[in-house]
VEXMARRO-390155 format. One record per atom (N, C-alpha, C, O): residue in one letter; x, y, z. Coordinates in steps of 0.02 Angstrom, whole numbers, plus 50000, padded with zeros to 5 digits. Example, Ala and Ser with C-alpha at 12.3 -4.5 7.8 and 13.67 -1.06 7.14 Angstrom:
% VEXMARRO-390155
a506604971650390a506154977550390a506604983550390a507124983450423s506424988850354s506844994750357s506455000250394s506705005750402
//
This chain:
% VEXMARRO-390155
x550395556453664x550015553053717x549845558053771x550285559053813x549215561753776x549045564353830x549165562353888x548975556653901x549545566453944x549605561754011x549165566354071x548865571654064x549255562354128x548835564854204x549295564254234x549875563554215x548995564654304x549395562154358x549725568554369x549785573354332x549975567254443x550615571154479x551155573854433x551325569954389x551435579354434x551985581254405x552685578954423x553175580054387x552715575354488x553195573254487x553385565054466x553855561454483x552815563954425x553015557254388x553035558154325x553095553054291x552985564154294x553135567454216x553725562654179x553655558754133x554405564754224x554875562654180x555045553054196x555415549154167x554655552354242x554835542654208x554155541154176x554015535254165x553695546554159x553225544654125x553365544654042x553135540154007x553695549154019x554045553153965x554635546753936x554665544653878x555115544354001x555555539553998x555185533753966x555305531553910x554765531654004x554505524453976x554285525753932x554635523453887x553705529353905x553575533053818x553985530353769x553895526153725x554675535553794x555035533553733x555415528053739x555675526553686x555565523853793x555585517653788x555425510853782x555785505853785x554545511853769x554125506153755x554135502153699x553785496953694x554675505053636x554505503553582x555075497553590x554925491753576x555645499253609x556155494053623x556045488553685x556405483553685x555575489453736x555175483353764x554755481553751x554495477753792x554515482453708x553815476753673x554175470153662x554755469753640x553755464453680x554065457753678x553665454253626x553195457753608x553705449153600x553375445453549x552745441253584x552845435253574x552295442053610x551855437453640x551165436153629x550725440253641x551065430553607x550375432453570x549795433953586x549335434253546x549715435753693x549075437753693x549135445453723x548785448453764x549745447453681x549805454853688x549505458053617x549755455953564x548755464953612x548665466853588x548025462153544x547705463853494x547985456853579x547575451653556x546705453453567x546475454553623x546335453453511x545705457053502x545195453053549x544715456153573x545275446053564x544775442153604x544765441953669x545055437153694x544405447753721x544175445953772x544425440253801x544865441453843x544285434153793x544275426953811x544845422953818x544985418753860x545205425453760x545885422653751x546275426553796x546725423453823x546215432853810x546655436253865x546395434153930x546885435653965x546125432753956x545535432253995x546105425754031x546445425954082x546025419753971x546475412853984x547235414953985x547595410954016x547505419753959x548475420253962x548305423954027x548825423754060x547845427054061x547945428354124x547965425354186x548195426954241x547645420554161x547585413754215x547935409754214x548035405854261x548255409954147x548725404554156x549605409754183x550035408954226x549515412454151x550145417554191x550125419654269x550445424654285x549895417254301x549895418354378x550325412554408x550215406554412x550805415954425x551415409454465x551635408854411x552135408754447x551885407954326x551875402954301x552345406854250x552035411454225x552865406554232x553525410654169x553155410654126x552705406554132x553155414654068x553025415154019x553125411653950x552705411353904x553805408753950x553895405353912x553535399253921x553485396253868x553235395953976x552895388253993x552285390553957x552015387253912x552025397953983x551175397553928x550995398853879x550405400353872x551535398853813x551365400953754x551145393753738x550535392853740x551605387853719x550985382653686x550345378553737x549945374753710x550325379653803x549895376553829x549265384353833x548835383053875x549195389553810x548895394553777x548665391753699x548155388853679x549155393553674x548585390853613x548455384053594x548205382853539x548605379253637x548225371553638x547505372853665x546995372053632x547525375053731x546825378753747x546385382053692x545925379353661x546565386653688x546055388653631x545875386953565x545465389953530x546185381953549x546165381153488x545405373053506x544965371753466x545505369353572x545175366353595x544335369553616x543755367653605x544755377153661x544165379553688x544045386153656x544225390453696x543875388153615x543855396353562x543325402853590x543205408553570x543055398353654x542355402653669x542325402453732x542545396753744x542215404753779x542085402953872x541525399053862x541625393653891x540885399153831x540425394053814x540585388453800x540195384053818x541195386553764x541265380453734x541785378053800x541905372053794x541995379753838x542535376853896x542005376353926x541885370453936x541385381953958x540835383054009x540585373754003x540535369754050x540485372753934x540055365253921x540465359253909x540245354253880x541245360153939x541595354653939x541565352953998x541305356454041x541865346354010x541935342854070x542775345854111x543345346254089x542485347154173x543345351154201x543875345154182x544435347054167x543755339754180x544215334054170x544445334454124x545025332354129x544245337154041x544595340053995x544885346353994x545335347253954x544695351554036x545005356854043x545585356354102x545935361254114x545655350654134x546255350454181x546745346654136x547325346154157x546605344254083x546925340054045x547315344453996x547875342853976x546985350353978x547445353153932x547965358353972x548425361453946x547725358554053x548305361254070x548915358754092x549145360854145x549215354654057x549695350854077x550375354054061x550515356154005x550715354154106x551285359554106x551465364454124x551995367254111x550815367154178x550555373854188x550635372154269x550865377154296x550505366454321x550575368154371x549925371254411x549565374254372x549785371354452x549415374954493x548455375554479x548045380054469x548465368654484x547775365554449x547105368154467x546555366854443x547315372454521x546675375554551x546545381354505x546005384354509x546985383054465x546955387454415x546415386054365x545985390054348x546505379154342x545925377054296x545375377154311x544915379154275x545345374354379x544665373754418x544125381054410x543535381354393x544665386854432x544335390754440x544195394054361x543635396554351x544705394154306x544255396054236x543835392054204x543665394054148x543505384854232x543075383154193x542665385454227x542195386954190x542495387154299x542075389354344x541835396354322x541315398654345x542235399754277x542175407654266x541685410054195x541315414454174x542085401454170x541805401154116x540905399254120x540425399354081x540995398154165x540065393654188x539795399954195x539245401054171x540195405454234x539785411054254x539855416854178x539395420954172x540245416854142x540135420954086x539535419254065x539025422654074x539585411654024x538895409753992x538345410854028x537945414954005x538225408554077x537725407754111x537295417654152x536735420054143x537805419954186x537835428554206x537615432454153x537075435354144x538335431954105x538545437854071x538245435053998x538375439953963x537985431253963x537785429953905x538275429553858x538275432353803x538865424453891x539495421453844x539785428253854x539755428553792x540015433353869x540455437853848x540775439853913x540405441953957x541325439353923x541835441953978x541585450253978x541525454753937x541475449454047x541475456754072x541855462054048x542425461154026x541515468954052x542035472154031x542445476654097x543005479254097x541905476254151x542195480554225x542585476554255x542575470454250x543015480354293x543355475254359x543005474154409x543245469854446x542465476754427x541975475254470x541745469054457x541835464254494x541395468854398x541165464754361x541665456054349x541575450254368x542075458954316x542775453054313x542795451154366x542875445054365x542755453854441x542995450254501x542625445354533x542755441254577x541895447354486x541295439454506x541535434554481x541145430054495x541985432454448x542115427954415x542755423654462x543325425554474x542485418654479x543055411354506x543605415454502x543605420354464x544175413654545x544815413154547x544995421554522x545605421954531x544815426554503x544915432354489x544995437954548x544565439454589x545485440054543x545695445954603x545735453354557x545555455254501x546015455854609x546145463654582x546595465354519x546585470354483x547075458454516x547625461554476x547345458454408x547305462254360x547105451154399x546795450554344x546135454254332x546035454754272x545675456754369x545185459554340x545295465754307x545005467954257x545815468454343x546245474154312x546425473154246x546215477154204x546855467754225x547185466254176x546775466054126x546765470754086x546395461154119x545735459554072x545245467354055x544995468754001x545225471454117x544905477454086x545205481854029x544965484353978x545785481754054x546355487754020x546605482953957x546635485753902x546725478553959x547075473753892x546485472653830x546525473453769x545995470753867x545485466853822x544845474453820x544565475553766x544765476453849x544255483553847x544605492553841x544285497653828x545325491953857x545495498353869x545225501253925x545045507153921x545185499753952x545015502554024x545505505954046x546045503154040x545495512154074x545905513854123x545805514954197x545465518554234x546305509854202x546295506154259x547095503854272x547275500254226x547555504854317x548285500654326x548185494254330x547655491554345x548705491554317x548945486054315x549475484254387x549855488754404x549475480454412x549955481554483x550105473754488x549795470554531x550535470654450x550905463154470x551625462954514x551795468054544x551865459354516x552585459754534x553095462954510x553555465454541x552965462854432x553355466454407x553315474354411x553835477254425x552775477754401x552615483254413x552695484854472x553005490154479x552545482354519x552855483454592x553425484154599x553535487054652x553995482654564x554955481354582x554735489954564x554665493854611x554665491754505x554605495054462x554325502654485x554575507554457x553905503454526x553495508054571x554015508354627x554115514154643x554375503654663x554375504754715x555245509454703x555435515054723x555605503854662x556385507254629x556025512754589x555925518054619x555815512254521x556025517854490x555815525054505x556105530054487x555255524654542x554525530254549x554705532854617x554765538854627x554805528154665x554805529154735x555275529754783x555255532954836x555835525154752x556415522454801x556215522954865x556475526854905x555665518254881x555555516854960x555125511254950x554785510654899x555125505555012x554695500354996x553795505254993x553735511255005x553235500654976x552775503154969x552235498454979x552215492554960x551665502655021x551015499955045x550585495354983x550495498854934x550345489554976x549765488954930x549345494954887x549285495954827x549025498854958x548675503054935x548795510254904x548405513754871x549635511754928x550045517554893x550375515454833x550595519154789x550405508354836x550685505254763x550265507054699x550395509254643x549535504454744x548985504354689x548805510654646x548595511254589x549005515554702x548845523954731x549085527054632x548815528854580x549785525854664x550545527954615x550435524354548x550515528454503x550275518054522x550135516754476x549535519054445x549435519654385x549155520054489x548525524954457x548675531754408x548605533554349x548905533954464x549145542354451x549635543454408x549715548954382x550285534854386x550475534954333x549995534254260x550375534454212x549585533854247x549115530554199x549055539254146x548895544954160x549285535554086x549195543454044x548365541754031x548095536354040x548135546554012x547235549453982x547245542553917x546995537053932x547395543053884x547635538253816x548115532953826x548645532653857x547735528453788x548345521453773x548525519853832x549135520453835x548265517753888x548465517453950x548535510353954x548815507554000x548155506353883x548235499153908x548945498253892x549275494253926x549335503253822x550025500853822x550395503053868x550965500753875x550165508053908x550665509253960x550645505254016x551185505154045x550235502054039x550275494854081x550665489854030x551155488154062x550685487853990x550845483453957x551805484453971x552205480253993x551955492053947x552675494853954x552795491354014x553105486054019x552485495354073x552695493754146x552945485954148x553475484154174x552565482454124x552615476754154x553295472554114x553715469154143x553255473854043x553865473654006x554495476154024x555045473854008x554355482054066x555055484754102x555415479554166x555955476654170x554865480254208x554805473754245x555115466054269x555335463254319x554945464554181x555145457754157x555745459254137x556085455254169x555985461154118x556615462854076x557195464554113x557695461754135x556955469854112x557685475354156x557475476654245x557915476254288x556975477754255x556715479254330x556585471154367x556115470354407x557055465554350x556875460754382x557185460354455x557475465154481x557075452954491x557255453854544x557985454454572x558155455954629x558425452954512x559085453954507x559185462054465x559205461454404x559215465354477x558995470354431x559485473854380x559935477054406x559465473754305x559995474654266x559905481654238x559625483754187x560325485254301x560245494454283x560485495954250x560155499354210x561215495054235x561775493054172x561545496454097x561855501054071x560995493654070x560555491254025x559805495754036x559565499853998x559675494654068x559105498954089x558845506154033x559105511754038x558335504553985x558275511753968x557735516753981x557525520653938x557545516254039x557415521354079x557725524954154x557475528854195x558535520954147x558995521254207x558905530454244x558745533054297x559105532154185x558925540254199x558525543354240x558785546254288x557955543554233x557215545354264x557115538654334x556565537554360x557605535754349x557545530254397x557695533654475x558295534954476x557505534654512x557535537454582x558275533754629x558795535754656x557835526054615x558385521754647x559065522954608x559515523154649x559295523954542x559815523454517x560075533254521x560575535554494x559655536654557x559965543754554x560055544654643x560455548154673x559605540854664x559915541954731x560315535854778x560865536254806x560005532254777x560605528054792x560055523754852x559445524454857x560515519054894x560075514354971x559785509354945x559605509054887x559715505254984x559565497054999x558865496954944x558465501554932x558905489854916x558555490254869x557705489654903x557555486154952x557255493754865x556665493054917x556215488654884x555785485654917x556265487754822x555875480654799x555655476554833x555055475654841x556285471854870x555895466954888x555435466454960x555205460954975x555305472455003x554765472555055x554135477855030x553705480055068x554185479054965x553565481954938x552995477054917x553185471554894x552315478354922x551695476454915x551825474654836x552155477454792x551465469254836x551275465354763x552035461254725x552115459554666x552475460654780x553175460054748x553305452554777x553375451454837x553315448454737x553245438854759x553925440754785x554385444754775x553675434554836x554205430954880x554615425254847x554245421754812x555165423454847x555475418254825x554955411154857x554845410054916x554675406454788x554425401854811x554945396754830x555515397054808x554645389954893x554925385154890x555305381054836x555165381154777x555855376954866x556015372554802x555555369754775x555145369154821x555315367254725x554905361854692x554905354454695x554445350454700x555425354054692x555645346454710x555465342754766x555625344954821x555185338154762x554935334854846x554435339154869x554345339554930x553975343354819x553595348454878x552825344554851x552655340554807x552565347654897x551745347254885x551535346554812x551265342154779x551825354254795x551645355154737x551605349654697x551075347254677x552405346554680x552555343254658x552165336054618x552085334254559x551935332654703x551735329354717x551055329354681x550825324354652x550745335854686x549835335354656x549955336154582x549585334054538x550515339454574x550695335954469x550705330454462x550395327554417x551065327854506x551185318654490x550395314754495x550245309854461x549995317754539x549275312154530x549105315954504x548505314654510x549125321354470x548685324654410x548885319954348x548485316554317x549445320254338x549735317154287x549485309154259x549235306954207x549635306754311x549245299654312x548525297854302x548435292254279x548075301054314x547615302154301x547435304554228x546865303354209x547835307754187x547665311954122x547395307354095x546835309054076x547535301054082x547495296154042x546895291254050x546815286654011x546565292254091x545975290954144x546005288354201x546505287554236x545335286554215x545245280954299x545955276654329x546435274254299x545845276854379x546325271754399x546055269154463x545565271654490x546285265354481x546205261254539x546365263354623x546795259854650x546165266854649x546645271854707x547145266754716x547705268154693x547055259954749x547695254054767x548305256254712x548865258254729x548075255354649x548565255354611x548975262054593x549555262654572x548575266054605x548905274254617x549275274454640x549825275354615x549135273754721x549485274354771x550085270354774x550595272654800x550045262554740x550525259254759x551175264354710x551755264454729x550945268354648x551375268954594x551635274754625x552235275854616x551315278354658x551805284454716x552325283454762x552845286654773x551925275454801x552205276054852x553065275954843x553345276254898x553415275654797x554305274954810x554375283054805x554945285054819x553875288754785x554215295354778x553915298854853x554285303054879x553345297254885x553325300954943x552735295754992x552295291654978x553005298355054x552335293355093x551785298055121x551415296955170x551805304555071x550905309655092x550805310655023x550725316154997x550815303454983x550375301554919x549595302754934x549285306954901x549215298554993x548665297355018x548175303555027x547605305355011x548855306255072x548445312755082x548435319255043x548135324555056x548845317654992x548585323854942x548205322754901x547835327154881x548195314654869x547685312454844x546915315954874x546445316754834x546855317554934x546285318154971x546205325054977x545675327954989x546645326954969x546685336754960x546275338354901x545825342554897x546545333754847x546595335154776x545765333254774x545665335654719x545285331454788x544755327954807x544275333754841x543775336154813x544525335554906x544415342154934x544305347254869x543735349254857x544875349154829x545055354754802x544415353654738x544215358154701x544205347054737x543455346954682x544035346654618x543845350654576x544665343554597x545015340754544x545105333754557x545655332454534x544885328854580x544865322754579x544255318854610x544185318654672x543935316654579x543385312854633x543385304054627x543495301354573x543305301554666x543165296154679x542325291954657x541755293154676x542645286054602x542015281854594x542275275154606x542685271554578x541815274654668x542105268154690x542685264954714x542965268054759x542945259254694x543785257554688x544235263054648x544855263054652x543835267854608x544205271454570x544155278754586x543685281454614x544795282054562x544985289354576x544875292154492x544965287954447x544735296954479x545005300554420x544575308354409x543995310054423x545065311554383x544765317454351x544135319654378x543675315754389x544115325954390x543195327554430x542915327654368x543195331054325x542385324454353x542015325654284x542085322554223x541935324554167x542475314054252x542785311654193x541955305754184x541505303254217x542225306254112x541465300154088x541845294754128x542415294354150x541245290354129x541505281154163x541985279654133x542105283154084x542385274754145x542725272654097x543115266454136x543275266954196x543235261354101x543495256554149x544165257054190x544645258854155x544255256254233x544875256154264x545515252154267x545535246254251x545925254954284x546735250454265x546955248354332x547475245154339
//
């Protein structure tokens, strides 16, 4: 593997090399030839464990096989198959992306991150991802995980966004760079988590933090999540529950609401968020799905 970059990231570059072969994980939109389908495990992997998006991943595609064929569904079926996934604005924004592939790009996911970032709901780190995974691009990869990862193994000091971005760059070998994002992030997940299991670690060696020692700098480094709220009783929560109710179709707002009201009394008003957010609209006496056909109400 030809490498670049700084010389003083040689030897955890060398480290992860020869340790990529023992973090490769089983996942099926790793190494996966379709644009599209990576495109969707990226969207759905934002906020969201990994283990929750392997079958609500390939229920999707097996529904939607093309950004054209989601582009010409109704979002009300595409919020429908994300069930389990949480964070519905997520859907919103890939059928929205999907409108702009077909419609922009002539059905085919971009291949730039420039490009990728016209697309709904897409930032730096997925446009990134989708270049380098699905095109080979070289280009870093910079999630949370890669961030613990930059900031302990590379740096041992917390780190800027833009020196994060900097350092993962300058890690990037000439070749195969999409598997070396792929490593990073596998290191990441694994061993570089937020509890971090150095123990085990097989790139402990070439690790800065584990040769020099001091307060762990992970967690005030750029791109490195914050512990979310509980779930329980939260917002969140709450906009699953009238997502949920709704899957099945129309309903009656009265009767919605009355079926909330024993779990929270800002049923009403998230109902009205959810409305805002263009995932629920209102016909008439009835609430359901943005984009759902008529259908009689319960």
């Amino acid at each position: 593997m030809t490498t670049s970059g700084s010389s003083e990231h040689a030897a955890f570059r060398r480290a992860l090399r020869r340790a990529s072969p023992s973090l490769a994980r089983d996942l099926p939109w790793i190494g996966h030839v379709d644009p599209w389908a990576i495109l969707v495990s990226e969207f759905m992997l934002q906020q969201t464990q990994v283990a929750r998006v392997r079958e609500p991943w390939h229920r999707f595609l097996v529904r939607f096989p093309t950004a054209g064929s989601c582009a010409d569904a109704a979002l009300a079926d595409v919020v429908r198959l994300w069930e389990g996934l949480g964070y519905h604005r997520r859907a919103r924004s890939l059928h929205a992306s999907a409108q702009v592939i077909r419609d922009r790009f002539r059905g085919e996911v971009p291949r730039e991150p420039d490009l990728l970032r016209q697309l709904p709901g897409v930032g730096e780190y997925t446009a990134h991802a989708v270049a380098s995974f699905a095109y080979g691009r070289r280009v870093a990869v910079l999630d949370t995980n890669v961030g613990r990862v930059l900031a302990r193994a590379v740096a041992n000091r917390p780190l800027a966004r833009r020196e994060a971005a900097s350092i993962a760059q300058d890690l990037l070998p000439v070749r195969e760079s999409a598997a070396f994002n792929q490593a990073m992030i596998d290191l990441g997940a694994q061993f570089c988590r937020a509890r971090p299991q150095c123990r085990t670690c097989p790139v402990a060696r070439a690790c800065r933090w584990n040769a020099e020692g001091g307060a762990d700098p992970a967690p005030e480094s750029a791109a490195v999540s914050r512990p979310q709220a509980p779930f329980a009783g939260s917002t969140r929560q709450l906009r699953g529950r009238v997502i949920a109710e709704l899957r099945s179709g129309p309903r009656s707002k009265a009767a919605l609401l009355e079926r909330l009201a024993g779990e929270s009394t800002a049923s009403e008003s998230v109902l009205d968020q959810l409305v805002r957010d263009g995932l629920v609209e209102g016909r008439g006496r009835l609430v359901q799905l943005a984009g759902e056909r008529a259908q009689r109400g319960r």
